[in-house]
C-alpha positions as YAML, in Angstrom:
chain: A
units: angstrom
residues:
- id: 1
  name: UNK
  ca: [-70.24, 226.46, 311.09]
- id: 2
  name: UNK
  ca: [-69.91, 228.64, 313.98]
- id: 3
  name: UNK
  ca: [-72.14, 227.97, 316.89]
- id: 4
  name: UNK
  ca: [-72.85, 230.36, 320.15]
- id: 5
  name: UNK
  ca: [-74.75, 229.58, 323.30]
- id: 6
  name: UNK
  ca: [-77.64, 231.72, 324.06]
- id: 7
  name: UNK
  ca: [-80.43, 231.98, 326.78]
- id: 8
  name: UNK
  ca: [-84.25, 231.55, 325.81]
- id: 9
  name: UNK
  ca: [-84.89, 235.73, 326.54]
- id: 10
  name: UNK
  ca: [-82.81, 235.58, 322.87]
- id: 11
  name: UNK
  ca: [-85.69, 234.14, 320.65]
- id: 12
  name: UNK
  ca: [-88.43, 234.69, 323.63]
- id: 13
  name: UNK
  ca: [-89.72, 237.87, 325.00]
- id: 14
  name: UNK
  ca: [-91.50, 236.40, 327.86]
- id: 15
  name: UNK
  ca: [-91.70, 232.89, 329.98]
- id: 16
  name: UNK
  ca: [-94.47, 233.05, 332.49]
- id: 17
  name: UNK
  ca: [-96.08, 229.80, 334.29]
- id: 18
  name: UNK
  ca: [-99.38, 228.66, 333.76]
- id: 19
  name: UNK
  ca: [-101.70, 229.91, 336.02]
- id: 20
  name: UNK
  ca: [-104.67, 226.87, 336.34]
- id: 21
  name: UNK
  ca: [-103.57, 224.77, 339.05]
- id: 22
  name: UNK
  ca: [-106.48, 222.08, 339.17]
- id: 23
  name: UNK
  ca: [-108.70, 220.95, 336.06]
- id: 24
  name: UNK
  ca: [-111.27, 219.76, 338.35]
- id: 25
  name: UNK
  ca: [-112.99, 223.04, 339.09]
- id: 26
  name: UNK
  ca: [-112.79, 223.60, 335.04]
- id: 27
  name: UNK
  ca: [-116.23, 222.86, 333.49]
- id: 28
  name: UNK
  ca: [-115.92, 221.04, 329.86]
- id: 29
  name: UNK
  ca: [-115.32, 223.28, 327.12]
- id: 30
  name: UNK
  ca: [-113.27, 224.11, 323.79]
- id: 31
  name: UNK
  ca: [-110.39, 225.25, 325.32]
- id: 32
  name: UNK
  ca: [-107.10, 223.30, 325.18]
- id: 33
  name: UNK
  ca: [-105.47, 223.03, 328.73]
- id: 34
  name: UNK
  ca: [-101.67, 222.04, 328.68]
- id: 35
  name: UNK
  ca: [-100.31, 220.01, 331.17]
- id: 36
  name: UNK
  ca: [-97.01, 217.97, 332.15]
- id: 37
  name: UNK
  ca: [-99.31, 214.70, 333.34]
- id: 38
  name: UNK
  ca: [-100.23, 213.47, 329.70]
- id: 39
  name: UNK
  ca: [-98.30, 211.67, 327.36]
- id: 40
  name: UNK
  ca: [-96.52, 214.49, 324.74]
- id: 41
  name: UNK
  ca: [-96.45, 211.80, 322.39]
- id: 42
  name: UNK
  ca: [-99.84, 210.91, 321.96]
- id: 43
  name: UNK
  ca: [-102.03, 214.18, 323.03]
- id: 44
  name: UNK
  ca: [-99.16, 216.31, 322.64]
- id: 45
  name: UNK
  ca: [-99.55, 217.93, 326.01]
- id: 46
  name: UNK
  ca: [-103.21, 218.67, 326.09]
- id: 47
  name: UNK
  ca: [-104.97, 217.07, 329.28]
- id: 48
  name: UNK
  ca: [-108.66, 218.12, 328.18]
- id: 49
  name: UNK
  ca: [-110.80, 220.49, 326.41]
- id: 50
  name: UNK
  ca: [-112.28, 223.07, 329.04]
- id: 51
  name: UNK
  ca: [-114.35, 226.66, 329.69]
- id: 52
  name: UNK
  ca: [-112.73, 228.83, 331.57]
- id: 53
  name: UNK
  ca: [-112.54, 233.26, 331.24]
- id: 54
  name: UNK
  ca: [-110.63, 233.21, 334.97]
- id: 55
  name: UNK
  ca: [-107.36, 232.67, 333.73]
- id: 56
  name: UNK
  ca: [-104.66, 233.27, 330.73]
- id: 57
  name: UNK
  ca: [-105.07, 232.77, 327.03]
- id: 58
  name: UNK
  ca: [-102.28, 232.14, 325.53]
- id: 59
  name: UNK
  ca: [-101.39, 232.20, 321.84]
- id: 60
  name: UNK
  ca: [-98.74, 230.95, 319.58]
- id: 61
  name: UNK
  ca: [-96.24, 229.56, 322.36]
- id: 62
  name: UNK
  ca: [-93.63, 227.06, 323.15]
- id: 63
  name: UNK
  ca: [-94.08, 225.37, 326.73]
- id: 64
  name: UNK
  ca: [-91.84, 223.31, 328.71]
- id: 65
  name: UNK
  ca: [-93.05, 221.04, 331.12]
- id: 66
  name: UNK
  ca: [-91.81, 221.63, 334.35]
- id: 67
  name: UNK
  ca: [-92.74, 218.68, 336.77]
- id: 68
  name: UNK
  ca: [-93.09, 214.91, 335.30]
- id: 69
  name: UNK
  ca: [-90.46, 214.30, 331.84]
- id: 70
  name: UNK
  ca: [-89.85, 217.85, 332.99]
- id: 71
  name: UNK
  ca: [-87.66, 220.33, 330.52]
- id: 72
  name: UNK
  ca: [-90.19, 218.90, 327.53]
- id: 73
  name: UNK
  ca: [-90.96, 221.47, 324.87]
- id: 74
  name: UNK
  ca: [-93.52, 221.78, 322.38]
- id: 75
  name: UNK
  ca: [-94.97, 224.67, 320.45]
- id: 76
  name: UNK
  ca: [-98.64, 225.43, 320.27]
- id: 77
  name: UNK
  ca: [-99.91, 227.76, 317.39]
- id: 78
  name: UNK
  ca: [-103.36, 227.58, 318.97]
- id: 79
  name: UNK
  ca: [-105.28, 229.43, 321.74]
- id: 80
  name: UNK
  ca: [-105.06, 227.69, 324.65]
- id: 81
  name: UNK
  ca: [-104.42, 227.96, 328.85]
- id: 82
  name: UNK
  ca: [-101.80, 226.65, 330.84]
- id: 83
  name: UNK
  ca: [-101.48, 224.65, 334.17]
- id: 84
  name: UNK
  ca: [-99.10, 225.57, 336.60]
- id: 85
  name: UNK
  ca: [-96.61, 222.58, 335.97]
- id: 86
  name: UNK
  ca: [-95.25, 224.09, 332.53]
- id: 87
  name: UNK
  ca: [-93.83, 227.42, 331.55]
- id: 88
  name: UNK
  ca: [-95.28, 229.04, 328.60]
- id: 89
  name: UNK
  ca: [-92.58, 230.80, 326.26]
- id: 90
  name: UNK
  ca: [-93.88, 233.51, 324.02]
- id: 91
  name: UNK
  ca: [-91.45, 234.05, 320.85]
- id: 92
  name: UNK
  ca: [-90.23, 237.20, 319.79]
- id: 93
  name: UNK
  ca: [-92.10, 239.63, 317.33]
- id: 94
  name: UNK
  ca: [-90.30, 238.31, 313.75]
- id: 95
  name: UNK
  ca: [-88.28, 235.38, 314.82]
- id: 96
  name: UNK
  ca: [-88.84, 232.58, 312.00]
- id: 97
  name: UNK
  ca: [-90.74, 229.59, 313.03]
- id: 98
  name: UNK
  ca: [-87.58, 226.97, 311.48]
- id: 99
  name: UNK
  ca: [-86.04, 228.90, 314.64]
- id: 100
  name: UNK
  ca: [-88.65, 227.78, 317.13]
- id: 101
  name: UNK
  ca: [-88.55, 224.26, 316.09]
- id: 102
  name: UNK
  ca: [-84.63, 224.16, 316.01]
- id: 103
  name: UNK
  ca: [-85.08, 225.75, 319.63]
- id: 104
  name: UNK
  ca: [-87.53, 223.06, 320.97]
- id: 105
  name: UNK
  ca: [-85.37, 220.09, 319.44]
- id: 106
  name: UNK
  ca: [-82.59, 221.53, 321.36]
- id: 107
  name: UNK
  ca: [-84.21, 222.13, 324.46]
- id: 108
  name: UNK
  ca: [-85.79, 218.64, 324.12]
- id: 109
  name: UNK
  ca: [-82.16, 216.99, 323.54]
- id: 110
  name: UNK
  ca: [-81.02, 218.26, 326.92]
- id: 111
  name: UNK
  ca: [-84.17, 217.24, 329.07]
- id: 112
  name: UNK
  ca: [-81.69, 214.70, 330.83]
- id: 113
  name: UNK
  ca: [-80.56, 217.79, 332.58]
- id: 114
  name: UNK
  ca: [-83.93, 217.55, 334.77]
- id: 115
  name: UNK
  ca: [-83.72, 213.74, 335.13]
- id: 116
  name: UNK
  ca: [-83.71, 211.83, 338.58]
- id: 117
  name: UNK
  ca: [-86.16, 214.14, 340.31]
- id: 118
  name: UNK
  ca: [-85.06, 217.73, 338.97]
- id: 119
  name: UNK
  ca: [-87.78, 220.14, 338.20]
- id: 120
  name: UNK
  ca: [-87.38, 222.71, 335.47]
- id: 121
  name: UNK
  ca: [-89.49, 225.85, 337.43]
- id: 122
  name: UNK
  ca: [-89.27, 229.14, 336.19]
- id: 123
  name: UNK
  ca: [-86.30, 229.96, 339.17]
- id: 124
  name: UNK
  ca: [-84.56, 227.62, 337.23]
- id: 125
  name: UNK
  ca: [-84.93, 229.03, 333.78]
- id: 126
  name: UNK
  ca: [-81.26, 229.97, 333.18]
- id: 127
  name: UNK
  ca: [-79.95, 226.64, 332.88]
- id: 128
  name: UNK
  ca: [-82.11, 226.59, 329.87]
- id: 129
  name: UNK
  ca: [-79.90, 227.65, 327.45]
- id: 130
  name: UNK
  ca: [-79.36, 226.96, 323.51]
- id: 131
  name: UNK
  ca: [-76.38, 226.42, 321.08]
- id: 132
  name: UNK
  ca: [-77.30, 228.19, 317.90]
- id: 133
  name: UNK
  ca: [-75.37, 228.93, 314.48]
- id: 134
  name: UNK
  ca: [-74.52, 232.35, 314.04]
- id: 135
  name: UNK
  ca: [-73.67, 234.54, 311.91]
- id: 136
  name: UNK
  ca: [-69.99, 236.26, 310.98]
- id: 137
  name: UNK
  ca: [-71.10, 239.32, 313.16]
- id: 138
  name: UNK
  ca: [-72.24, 236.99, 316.48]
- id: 139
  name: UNK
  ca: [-76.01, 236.87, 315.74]
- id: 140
  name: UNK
  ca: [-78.39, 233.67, 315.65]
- id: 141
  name: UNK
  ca: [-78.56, 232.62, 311.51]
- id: 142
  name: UNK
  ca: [-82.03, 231.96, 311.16]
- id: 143
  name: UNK
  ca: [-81.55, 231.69, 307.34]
- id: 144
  name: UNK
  ca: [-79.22, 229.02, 307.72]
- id: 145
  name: UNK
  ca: [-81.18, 227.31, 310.08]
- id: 146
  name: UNK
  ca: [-84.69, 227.80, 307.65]
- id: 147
  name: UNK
  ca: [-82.68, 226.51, 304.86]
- id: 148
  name: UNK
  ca: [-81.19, 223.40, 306.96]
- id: 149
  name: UNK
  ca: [-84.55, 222.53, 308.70]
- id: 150
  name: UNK
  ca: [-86.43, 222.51, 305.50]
- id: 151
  name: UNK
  ca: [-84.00, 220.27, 303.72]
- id: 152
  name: UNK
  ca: [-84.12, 217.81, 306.74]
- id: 153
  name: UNK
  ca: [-88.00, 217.75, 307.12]
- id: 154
  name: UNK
  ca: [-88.92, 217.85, 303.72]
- id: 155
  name: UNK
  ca: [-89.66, 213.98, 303.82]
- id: 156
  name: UNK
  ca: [-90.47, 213.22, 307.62]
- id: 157
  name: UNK
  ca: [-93.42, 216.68, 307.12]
- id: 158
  name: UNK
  ca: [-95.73, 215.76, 304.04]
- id: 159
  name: UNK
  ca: [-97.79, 218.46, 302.63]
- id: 160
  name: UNK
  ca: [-101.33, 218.44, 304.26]
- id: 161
  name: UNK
  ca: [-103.62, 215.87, 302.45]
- id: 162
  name: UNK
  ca: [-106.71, 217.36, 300.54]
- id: 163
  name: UNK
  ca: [-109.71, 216.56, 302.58]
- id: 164
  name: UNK
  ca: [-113.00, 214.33, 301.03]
- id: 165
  name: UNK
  ca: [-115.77, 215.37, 302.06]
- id: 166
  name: UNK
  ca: [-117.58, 211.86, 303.28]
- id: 167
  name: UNK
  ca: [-121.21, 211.58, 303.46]
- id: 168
  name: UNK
  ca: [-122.48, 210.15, 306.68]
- id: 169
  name: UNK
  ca: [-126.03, 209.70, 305.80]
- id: 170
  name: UNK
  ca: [-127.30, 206.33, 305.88]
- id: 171
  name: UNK
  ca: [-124.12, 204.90, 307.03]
- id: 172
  name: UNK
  ca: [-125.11, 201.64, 309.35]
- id: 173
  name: UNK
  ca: [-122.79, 200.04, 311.70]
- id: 174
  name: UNK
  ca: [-122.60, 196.99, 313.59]
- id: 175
  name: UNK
  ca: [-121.14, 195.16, 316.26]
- id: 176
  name: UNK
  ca: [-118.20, 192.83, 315.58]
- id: 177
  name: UNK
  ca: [-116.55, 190.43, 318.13]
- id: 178
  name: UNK
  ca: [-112.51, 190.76, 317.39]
- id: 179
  name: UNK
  ca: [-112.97, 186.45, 316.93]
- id: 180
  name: UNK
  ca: [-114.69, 186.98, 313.73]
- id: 181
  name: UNK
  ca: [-111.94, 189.26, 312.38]
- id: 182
  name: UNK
  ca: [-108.81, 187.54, 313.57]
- id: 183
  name: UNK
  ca: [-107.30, 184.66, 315.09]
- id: 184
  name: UNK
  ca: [-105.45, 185.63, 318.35]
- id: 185
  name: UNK
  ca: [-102.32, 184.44, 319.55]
- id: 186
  name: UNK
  ca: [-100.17, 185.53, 321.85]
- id: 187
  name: UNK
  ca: [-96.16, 186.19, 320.90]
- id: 188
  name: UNK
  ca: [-93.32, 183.90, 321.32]
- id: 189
  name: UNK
  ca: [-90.66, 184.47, 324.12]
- id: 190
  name: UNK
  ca: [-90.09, 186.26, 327.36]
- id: 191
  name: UNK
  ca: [-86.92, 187.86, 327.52]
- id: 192
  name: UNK
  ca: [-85.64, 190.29, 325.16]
- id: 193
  name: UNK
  ca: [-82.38, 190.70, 326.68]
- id: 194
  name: UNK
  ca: [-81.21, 186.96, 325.26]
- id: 195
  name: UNK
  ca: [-81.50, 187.79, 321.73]
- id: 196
  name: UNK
  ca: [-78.74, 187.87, 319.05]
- id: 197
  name: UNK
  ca: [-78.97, 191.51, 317.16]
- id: 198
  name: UNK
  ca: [-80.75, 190.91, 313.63]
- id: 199
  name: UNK
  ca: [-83.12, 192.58, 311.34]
- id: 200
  name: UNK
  ca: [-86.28, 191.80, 312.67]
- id: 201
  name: UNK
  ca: [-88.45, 194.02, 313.70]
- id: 202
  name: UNK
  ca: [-89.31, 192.79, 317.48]
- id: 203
  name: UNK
  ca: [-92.57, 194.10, 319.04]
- id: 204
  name: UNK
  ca: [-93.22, 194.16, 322.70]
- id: 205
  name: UNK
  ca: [-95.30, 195.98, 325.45]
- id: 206
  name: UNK
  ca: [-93.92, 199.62, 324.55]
- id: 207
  name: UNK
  ca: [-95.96, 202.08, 323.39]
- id: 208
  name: UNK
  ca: [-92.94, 203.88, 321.59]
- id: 209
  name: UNK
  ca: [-92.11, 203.22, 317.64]
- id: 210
  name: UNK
  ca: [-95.36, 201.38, 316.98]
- id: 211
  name: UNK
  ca: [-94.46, 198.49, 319.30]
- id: 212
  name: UNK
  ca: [-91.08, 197.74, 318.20]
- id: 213
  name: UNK
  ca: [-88.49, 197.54, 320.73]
- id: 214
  name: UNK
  ca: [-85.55, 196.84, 318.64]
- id: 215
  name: UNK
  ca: [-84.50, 194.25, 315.86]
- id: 216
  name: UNK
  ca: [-82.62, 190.94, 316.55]
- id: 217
  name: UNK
  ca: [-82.78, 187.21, 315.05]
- id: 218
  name: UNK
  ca: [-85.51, 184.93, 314.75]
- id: 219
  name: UNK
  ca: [-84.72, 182.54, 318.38]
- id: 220
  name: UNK
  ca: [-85.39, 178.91, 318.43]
- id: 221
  name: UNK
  ca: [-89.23, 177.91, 318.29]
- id: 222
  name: UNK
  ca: [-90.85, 181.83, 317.24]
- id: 223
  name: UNK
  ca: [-92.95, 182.48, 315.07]
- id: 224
  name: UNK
  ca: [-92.39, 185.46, 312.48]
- id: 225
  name: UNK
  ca: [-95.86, 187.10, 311.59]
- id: 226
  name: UNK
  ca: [-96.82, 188.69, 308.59]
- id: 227
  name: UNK
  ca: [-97.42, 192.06, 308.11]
- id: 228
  name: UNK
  ca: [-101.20, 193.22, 307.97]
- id: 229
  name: UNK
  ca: [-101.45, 192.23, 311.59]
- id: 230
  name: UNK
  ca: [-102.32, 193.93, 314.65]
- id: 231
  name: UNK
  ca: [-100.36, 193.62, 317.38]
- id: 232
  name: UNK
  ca: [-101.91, 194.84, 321.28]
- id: 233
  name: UNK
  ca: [-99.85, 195.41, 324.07]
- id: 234
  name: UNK
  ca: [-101.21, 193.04, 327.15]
- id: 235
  name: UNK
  ca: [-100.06, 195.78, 329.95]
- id: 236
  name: UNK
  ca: [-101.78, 199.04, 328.11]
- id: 237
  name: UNK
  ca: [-104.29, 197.26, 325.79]
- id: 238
  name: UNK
  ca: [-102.47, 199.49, 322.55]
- id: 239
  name: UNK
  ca: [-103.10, 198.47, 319.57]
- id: 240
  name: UNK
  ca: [-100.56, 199.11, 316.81]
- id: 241
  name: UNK
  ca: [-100.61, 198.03, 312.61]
- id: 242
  name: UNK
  ca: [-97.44, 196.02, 312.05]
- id: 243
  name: UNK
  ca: [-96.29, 196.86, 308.07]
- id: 244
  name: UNK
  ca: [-93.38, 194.09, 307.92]
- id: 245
  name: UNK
  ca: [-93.25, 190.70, 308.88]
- id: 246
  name: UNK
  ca: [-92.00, 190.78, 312.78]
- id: 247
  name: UNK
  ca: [-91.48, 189.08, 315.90]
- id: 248
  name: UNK
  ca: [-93.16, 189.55, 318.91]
- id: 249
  name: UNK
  ca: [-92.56, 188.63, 323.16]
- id: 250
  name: UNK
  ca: [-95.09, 187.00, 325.15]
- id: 251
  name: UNK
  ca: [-96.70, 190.30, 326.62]
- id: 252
  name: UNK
  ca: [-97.94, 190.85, 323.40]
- id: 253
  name: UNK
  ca: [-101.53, 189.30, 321.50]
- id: 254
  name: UNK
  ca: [-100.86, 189.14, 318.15]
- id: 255
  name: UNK
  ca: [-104.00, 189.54, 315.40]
- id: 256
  name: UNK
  ca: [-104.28, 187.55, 312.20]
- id: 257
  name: UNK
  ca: [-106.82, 188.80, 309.43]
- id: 258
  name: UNK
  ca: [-108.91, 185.95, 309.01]
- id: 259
  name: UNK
  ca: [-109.43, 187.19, 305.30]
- id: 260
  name: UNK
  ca: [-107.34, 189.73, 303.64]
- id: 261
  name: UNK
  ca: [-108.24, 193.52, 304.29]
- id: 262
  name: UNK
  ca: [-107.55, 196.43, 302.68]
- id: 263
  name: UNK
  ca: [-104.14, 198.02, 305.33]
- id: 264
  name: UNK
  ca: [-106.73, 201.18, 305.32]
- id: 265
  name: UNK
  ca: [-109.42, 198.89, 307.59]
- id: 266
  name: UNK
  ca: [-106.54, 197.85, 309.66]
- id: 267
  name: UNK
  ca: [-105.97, 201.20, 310.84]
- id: 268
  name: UNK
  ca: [-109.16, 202.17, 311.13]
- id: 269
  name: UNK
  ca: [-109.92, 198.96, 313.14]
- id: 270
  name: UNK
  ca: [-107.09, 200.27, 315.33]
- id: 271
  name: UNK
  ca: [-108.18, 203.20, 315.89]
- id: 272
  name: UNK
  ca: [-111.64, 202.00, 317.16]
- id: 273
  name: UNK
  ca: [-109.69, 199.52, 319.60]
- id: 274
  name: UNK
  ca: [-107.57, 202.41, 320.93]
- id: 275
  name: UNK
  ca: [-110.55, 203.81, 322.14]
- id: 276
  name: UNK
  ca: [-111.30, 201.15, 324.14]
- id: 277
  name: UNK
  ca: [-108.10, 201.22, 326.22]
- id: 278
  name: UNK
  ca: [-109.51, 202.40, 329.36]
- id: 279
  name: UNK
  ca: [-109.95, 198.76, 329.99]
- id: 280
  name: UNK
  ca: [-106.93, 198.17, 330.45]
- id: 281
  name: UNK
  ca: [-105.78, 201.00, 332.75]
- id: 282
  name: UNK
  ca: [-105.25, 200.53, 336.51]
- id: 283
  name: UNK
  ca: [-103.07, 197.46, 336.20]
- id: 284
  name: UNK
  ca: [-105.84, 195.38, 334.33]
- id: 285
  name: UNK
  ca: [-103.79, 193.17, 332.38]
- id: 286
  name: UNK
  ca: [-105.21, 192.69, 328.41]
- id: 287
  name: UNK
  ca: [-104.54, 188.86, 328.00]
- id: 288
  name: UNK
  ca: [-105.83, 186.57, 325.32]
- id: 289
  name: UNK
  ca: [-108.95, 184.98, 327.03]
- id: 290
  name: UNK
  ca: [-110.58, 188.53, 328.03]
- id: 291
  name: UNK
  ca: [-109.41, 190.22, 324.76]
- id: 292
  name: UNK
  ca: [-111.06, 187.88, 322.70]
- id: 293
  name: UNK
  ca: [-114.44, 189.07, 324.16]
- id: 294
  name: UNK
  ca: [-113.76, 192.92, 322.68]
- id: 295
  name: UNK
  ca: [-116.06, 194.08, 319.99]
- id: 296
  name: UNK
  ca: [-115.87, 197.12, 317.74]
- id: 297
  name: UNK
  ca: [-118.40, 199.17, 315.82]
- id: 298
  name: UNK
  ca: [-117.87, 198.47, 312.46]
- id: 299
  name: UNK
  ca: [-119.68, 200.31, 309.08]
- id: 300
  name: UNK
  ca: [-120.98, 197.85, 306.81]
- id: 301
  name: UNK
  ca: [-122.41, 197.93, 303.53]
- id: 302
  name: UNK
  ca: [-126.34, 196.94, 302.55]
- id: 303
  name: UNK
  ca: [-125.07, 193.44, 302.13]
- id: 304
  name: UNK
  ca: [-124.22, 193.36, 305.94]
- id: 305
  name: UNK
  ca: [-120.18, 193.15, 304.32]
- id: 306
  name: UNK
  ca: [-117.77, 195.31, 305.58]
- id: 307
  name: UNK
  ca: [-118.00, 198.46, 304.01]
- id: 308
  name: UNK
  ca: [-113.92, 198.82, 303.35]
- id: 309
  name: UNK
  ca: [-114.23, 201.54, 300.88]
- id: 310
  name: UNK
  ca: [-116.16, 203.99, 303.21]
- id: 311
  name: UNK
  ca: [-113.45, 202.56, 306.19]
- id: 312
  name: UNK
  ca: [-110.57, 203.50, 303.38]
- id: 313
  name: UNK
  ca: [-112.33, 207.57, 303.15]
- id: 314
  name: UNK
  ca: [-112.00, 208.19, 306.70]
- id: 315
  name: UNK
  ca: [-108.26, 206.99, 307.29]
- id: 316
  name: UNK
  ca: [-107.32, 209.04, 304.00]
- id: 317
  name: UNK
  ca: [-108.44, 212.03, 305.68]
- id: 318
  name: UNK
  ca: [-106.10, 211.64, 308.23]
- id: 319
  name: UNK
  ca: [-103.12, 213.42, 309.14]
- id: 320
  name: UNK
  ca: [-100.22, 212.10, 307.34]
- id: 321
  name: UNK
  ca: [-101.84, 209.74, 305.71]
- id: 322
  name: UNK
  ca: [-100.29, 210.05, 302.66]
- id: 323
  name: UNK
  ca: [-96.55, 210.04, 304.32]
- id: 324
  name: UNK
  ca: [-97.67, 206.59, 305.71]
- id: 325
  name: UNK
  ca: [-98.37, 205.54, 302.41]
- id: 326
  name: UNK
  ca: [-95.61, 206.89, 300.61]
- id: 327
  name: UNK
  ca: [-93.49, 204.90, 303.20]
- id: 328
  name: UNK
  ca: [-94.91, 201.95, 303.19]
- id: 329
  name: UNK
  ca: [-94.57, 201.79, 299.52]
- id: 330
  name: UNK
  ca: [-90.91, 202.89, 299.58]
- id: 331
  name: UNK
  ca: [-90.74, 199.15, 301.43]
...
């Protein structure tokens, strides 16, 4: 395979900078704003939801963030406006899509270039650049690329799951302390660094890879938890569903079902903690004693049960629900 270097102006006819420089003066809205501050991972680059007719809509673009993990890129196939801390990259008329992902996985492989302090503004836009395959005549070979991509993604993108349509009426909630769910404790061992390389899955504080910071042995006096168990980081208050048996450092509460339940209310459990993680932002730490006073709105059935069927509806309609499924079974 023959490879070539080529600038973004190649697959993109235009790369402007957002022109919204504060949210604050935004009034709430529909409108997704993209920003370097958030976390890509999580809200994929959108800081908030806003009205706004002063400034660009975009459409159908690739940005790159320019201040903060600067030189990230992500494509939006959405209306949307743009702060002035990422550039917005418009593709060209007919260029495939497969080439627009194998652009921004390229890009986002060489964001070490703008490491240490280095922004990526639009002066600096030429040392930007992409390796592509081409073709025997010099030009980019989207068809190889299409037919490459594909092959690669074809079990890491699951088709779209069909959507249920839920009733909501009469559904009654109430209000569960986390005590009455699941024993707490709290993990193991401090340091990570003294650990013999293994096969356990090892959760800490990260918010990356659903908690797991790497895999090592069991050491002297841990514990290895089952799977079905939540697992919340004490410095962010994240809470993640661990599918294998793990082990976890002391920076981490670990929660045991009490009684079995379906992994379906596990995640939607999580979910409802996750949006209680304010708590836990401006360096308040999420130990044991003040985590165990956390409640979560819960539906429940006429019996007062847990209604784990209707819990099981909503996390099936989910994104990629059925890819977390399928992999979990593959285990």
């Amino acid at each position: 395979m023959k490879t070539q270097i080529f600038p973004l102006s190649s697959i993109f006819s235009k790369v402007n900078t957002g022109d919204v420089h504060s949210s604050s003066s935004l009034d709430n809205g529909s409108m997704p704003l993209l920003s370097c501050k958030t976390d890509k991972s999580k809200d994929h680059g959108v800081e908030g939801f806003f009205e706004t007719s002063d400034y660009t809509i975009h459409e159908n673009g690739m940005i790159i963030t320019s201040d903060g993990h600067a030189g990230t890129a992500s494509f939006h196939n959405h209306k949307f406006i743009a702060k002035d801390n990422v550039l917005v990259c418009i593709p060209k008329e007919g260029i495939y899509f497969s080439t627009i992902l194998y652009a921004i996985a390229y890009i986002n492989s060489q964001k070490w270039r703008f490491s240490y302090g280095r922004k990526c503004y639009e002066n600096k836009i030429d040392k930007i650049t992409i390796q592509f395959p081409i073709t025997n005549d010099g030009k980019i070979d989207e068809d190889f690329i299409k037919k490459n991509l594909k092959s690669n993604l074809k079990d890491v993108l699951p088709e779209k799951n069909e959507i249920q349509v839920i009733d909501k009426k009469n559904i009654k909630f109430t209000e569960c302390k986390i005590t009455t769910l699941f024993d707490l404790n709290r993990g193991d061992f401090h340091s990570i660094s003294v650990l013999a390389e293994g096969n356990i899955p090892t959760v800490s504080r990260t918010s990356q890879d659903n908690g797991i910071t790497g895999y090592f042995e069991i050491p002297t006096g841990a514990t290895k938890y089952p799977s079905g168990t939540l697992t919340v980081s004490t410095v962010s208050g994240e809470v993640f569903v661990q599918t294998n048996s793990f082990i976890a450092t002391d920076n981490v509460l670990i929660c045991i079902p009490k009684k079995k339940l379906a992994l379906t209310t596990l995640f939607f459990i999580q979910f409802m903690l996750n949006n209680q993680m304010w708590r836990y932002s401006y360096g308040r730490q999420c130990y044991k004693t003040k985590y165990s006073e956390t409640t979560v709105f819960l539906p429940v059935d006429e019996d007062g049960n847990l209604n784990e069927k209707l819990m099981g509806e909503f996390v099936k309609n989910t994104h990629y629900w059925e890819h977390i499924q399928s992999h979990i079974e593959k285990q």
